[in-house]
C-alpha positions as a Markdown table, in Angstrom:
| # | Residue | x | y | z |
|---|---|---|---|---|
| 1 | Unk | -4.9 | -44.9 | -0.5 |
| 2 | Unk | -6.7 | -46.8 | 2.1 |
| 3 | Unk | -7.3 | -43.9 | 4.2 |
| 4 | Unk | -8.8 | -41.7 | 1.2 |
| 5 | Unk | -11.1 | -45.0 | 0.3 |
| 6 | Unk | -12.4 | -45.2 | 4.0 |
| 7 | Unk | -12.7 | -41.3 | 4.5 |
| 8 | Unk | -15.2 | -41.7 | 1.1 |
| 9 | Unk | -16.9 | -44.6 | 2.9 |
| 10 | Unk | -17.5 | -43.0 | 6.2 |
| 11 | Unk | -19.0 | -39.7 | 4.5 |
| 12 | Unk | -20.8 | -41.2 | 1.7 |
| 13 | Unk | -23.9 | -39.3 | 2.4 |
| 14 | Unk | -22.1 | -35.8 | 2.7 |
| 15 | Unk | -20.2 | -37.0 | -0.6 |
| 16 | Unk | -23.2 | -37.8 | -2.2 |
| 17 | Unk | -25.0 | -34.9 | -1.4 |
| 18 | Unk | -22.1 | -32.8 | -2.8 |
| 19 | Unk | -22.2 | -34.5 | -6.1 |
| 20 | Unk | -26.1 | -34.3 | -6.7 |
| 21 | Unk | -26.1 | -30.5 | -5.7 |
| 22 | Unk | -23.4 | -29.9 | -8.4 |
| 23 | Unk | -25.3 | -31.8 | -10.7 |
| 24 | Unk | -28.4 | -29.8 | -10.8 |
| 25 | Unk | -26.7 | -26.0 | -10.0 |
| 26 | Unk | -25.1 | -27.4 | -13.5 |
| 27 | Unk | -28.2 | -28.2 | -15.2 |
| 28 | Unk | -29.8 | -25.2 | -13.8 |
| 29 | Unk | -27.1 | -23.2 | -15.2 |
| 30 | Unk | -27.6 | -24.6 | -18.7 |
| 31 | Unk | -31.4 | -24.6 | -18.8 |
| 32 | Unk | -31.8 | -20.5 | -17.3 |
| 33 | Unk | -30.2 | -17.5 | -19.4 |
| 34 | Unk | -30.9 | -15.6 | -16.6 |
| 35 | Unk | -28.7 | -17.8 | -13.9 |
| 36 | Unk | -25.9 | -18.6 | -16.1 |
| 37 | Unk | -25.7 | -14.7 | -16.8 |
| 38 | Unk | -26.1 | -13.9 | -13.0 |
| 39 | Unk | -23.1 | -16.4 | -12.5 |
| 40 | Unk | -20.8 | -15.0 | -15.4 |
| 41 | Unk | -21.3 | -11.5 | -13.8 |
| 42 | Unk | -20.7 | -12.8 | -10.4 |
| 43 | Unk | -17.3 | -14.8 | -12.0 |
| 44 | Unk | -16.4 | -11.6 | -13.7 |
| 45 | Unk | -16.5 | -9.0 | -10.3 |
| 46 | Unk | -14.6 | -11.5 | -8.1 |
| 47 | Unk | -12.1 | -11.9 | -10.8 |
| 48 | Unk | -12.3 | -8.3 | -11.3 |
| 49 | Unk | -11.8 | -7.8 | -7.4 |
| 50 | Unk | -8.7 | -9.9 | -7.3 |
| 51 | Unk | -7.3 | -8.2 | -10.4 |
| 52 | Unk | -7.5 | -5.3 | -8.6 |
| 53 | Unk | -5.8 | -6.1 | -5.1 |
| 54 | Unk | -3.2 | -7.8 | -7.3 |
| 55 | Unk | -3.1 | -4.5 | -9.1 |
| 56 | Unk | -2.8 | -2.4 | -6.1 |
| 57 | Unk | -0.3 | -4.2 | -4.2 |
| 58 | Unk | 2.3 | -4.6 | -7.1 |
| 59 | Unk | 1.8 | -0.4 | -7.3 |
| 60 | Unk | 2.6 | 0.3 | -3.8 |
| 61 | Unk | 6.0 | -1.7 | -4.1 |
| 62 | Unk | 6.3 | -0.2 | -7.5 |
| 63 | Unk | 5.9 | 3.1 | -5.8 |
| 64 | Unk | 8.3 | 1.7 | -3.1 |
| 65 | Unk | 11.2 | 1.0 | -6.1 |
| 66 | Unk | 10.3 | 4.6 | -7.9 |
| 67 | Unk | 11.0 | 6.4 | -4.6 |
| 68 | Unk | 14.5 | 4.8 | -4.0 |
| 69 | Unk | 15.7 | 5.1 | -7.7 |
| 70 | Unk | 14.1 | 8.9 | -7.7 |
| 71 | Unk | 16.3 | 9.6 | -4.0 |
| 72 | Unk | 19.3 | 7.8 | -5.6 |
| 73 | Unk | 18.8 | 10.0 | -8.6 |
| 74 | Unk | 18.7 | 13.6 | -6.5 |
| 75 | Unk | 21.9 | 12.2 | -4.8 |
| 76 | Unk | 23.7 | 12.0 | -8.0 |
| 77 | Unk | 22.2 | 15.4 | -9.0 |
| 78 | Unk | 23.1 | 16.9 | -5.6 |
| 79 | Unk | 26.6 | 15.0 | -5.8 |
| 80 | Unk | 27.1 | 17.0 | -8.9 |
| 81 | Unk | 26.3 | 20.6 | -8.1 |
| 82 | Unk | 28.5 | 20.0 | -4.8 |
| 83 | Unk | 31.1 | 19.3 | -7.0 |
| 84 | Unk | 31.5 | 22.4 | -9.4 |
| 85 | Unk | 34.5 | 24.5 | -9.0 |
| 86 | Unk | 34.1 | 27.0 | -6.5 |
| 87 | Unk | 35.7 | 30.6 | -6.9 |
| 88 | Unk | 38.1 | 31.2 | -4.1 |
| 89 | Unk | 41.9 | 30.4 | -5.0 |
| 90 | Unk | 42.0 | 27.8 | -1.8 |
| 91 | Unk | 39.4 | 25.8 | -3.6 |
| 92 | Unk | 41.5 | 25.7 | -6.7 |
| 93 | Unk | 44.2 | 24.3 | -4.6 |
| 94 | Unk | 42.5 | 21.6 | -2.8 |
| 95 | Unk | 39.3 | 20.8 | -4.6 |
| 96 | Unk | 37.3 | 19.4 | -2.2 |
| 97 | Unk | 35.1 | 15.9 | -3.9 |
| 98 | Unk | 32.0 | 15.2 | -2.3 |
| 99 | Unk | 28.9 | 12.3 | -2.8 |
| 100 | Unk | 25.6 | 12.0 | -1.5 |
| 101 | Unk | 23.7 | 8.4 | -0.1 |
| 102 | Unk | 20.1 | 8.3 | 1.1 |
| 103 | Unk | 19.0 | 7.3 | 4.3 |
| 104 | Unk | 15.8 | 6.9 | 6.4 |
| 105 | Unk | 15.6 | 8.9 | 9.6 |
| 106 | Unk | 14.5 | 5.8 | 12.5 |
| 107 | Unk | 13.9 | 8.2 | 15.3 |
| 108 | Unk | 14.1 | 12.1 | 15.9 |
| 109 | Unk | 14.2 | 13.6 | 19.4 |
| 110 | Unk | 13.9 | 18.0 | 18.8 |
| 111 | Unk | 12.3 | 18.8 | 22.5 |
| 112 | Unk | 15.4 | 18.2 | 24.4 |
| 113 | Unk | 18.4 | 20.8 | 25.0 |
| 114 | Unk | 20.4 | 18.0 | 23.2 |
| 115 | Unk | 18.6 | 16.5 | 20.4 |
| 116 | Unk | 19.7 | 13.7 | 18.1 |
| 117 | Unk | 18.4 | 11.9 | 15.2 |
| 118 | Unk | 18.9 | 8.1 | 13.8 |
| 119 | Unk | 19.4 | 6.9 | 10.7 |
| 120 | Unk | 19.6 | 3.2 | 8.8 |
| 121 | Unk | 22.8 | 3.7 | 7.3 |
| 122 | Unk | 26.4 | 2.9 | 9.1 |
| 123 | Unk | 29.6 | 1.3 | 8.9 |
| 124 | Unk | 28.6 | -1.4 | 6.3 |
| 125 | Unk | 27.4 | 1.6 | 4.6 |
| 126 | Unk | 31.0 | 3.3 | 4.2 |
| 127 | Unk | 29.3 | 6.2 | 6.7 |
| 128 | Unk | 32.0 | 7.5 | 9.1 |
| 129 | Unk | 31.5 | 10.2 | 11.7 |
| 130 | Unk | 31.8 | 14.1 | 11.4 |
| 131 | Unk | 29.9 | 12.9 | 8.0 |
| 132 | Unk | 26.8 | 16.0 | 7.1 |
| 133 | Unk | 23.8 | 15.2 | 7.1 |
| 134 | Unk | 21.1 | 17.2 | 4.8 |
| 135 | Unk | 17.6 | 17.5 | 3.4 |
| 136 | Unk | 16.8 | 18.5 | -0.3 |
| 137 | Unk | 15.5 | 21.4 | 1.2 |
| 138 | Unk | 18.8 | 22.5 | 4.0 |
| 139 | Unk | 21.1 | 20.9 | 6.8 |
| 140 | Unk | 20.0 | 18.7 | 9.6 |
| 141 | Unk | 23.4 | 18.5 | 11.3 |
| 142 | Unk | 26.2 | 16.2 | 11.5 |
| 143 | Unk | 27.0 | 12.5 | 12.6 |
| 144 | Unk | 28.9 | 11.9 | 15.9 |
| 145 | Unk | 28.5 | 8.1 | 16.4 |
| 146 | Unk | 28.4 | 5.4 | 14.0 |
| 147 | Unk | 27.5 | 1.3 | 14.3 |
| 148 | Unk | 27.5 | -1.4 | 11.7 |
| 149 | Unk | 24.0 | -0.8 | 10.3 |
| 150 | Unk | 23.1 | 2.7 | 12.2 |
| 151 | Unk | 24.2 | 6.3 | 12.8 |
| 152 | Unk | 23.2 | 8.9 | 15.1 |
| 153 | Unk | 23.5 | 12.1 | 13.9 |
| 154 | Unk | 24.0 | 15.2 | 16.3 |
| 155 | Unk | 20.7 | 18.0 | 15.1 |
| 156 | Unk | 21.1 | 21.5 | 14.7 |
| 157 | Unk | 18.8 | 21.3 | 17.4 |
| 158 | Unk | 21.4 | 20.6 | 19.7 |
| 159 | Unk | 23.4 | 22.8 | 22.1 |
| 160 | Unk | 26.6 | 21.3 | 21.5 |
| 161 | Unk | 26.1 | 21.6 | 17.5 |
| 162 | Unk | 28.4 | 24.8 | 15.9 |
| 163 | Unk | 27.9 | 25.2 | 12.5 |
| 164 | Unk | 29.7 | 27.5 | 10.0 |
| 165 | Unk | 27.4 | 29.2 | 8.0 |
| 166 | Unk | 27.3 | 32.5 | 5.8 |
| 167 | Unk | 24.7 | 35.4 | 4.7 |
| 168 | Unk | 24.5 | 34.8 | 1.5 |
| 169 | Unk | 24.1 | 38.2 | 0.4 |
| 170 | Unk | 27.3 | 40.0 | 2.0 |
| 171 | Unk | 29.1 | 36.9 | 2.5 |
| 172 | Unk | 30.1 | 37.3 | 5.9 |
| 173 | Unk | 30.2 | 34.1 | 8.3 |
| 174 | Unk | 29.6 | 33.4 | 11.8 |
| 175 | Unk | 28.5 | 30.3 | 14.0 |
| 176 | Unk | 25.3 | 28.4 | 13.5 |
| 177 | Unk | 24.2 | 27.3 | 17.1 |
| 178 | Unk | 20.8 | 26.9 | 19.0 |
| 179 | Unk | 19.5 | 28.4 | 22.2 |
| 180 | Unk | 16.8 | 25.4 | 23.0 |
| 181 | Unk | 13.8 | 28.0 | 22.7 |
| 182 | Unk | 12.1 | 26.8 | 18.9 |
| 183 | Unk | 12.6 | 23.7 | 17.0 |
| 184 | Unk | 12.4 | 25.7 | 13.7 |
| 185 | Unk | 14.4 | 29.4 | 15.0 |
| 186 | Unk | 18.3 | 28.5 | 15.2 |
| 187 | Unk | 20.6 | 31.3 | 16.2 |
| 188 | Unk | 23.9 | 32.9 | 13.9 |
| 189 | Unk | 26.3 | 34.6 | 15.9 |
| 190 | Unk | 29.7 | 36.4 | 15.8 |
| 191 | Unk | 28.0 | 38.8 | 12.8 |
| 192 | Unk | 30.0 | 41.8 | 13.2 |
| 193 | Unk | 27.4 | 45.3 | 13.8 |
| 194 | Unk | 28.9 | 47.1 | 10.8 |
| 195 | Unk | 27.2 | 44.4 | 8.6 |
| 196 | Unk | 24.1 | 45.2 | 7.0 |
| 197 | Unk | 21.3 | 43.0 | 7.6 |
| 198 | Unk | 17.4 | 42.5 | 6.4 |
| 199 | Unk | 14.8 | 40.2 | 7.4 |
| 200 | Unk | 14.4 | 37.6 | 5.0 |
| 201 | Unk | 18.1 | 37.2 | 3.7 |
| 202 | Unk | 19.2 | 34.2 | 3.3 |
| 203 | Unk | 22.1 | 32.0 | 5.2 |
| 204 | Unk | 23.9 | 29.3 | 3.4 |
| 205 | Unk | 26.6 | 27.1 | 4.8 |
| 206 | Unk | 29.8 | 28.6 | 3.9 |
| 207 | Unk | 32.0 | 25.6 | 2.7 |
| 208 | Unk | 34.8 | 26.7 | 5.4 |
| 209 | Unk | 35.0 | 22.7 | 7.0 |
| 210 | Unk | 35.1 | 19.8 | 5.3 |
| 211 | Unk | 31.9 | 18.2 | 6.5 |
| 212 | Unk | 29.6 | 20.2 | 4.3 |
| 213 | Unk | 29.7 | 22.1 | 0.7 |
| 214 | Unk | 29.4 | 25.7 | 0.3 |
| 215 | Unk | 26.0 | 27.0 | -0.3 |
| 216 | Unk | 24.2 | 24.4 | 1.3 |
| 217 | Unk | 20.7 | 26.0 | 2.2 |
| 218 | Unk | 20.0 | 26.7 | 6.1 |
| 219 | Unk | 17.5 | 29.2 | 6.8 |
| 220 | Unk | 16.5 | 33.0 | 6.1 |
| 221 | Unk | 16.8 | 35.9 | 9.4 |
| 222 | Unk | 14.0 | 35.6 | 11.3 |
| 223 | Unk | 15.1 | 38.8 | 13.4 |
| 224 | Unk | 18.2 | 39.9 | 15.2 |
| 225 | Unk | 19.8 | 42.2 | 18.0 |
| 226 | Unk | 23.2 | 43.6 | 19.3 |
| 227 | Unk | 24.8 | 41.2 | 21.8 |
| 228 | Unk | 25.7 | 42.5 | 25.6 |
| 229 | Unk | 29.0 | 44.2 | 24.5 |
| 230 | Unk | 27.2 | 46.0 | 21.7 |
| 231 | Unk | 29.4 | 44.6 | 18.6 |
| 232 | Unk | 27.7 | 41.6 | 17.6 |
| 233 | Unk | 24.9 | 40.3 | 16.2 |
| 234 | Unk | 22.6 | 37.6 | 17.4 |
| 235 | Unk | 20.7 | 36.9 | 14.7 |
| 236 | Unk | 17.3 | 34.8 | 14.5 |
| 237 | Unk | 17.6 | 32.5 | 11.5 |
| 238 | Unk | 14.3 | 30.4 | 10.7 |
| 239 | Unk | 15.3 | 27.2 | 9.4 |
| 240 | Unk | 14.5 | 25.5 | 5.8 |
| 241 | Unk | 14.1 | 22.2 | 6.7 |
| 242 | Unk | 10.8 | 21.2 | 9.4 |
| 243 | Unk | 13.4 | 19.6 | 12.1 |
| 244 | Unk | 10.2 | 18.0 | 13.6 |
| 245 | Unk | 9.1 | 16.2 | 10.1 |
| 246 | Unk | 12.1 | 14.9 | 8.7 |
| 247 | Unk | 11.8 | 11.0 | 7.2 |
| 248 | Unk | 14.2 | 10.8 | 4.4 |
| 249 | Unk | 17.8 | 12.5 | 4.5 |
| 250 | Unk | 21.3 | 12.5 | 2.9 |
| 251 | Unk | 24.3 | 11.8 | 3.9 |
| 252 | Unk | 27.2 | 13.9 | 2.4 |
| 253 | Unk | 30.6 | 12.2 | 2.1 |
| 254 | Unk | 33.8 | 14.0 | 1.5 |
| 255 | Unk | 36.2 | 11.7 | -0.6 |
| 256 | Unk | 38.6 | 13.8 | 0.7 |
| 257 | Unk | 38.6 | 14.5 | 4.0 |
| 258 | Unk | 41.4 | 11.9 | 5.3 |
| 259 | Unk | 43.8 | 14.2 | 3.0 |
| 260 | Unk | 42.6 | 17.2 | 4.4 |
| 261 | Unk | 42.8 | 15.8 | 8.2 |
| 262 | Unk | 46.0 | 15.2 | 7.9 |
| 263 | Unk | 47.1 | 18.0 | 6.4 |
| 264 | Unk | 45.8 | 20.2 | 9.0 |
| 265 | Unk | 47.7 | 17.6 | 11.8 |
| 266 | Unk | 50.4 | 18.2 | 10.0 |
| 267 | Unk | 50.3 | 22.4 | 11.0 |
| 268 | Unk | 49.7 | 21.6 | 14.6 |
């Protein structure tokens, strides 16, 4: 209290000069329409500016919330088409069960023969390796290592990625694999020359492993060409997805792919 009464004391004049200029901006104020309207207008706009930042901020994290709940959504969605009943009489034998998560892509390397992507999710996460990774639009590739709050997924753009993968109009599958030459041409192989092919059909993951569904978009042939020996095709397949633009991704989980590991142990 003593400090507050002497720090009045020794800036009495400044104090003072405070008080007498409120004084007659008030009486000013009263005795003028026109500076008590210029004030109320002034009032008004900074009021109106703050308002508005206050507006704008709680929209970009109510934008923020929207996006998660609208990703979590198309991972139910997805979760559900993967999970339809598929024709063949294998699938009615071991249905296979798979779920979607979302995840953020933290860095994306697609200029090296052996690229890799990583992404926020990991063990705390319930995300295991030889987990699929996808975009809303077709596959990305498949993870390979795994720590408590990351993964790292190994691309398609990757020389050491083999993916099974169909034409979708005659059905018949070869490997998905990548020659290092385009980040957004990937190469099909082991397409026998008897098959008939077009540019623009489309390839589709065949649902032959248990990391990813059947039917899963990939690409549509680019071009293709006979092999050295003549009886295969290498096939050109331009990819779905922009490998060089991805941000957001999902993880696909296959509830049961412990069953169906060991049941394939089992054969060996």
């Amino acid at each position: 209290m003593q400090q507050l009464f002497n720090f009045f004391i020794k800036n009495k004049t400044f104090v003072l000069f405070l008080l007498l200029f409120s004084i007659a901006v008030s009486l000013t104020i009263q005795s003028n329409e026109f500076h008590r309207s210029k004030l109320l207008n002034s009032s008004n706009h900074i009021i109106a500016s703050i308002y508005g930042v206050s507006s704008g901020v709680s929209q970009y994290f109510s934008l923020v919330e929207e996006n998660q709940l609208l990703l979590e959504e198309n991972s139910r969605l997805k979760s559900e088409g993967f999970n339809q009943k598929r024709n063949s009489p294998i699938d009615s034998i071991l249905e296979q069960t798979y779920s979607l998560s979302s995840a953020l892509v933290y860095k994306n390397s697609y200029t090296q023969p052996t690229n890799y992507l990583t992404l926020n999710k990991g063990l705390r996460d319930s995300v295991k390796e030889d987990y699929g990774v996808i975009t809303s639009k077709g596959i990305v590739g498949v993870i390979d290592k795994v720590s408590t709050k990351y993964s790292r997924v190994l691309s398609i753009l990757n020389t050491n990625s083999k993916i099974n993968v169909k034409l979708k109009k005659t059905k018949h599958f070869g490997t998905l694999t990548w020659d290092t030459k385009a980040a957004d041409i990937v190469q099909l192989k082991d397409i026998q020359d008897l098959v008939k092919l077009e540019i623009g059909d489309s390839v589709i993951t065949s649902g032959f492993s248990s990391i990813f569904p059947a039917n899963i978009p990939v690409g549509v042939v680019h071009s293709y060409r006979l092999n050295d020996t003549k009886d295969l095709y290498i096939i050109d397949v331009k990819l779905f997805n922009d490998m060089t633009n991805l941000e957001h991704v999902y993880i696909i989980k296959n509830r049961d792919i412990n069953e169906l590991e060991a049941l394939n142990e089992s054969d060996e």
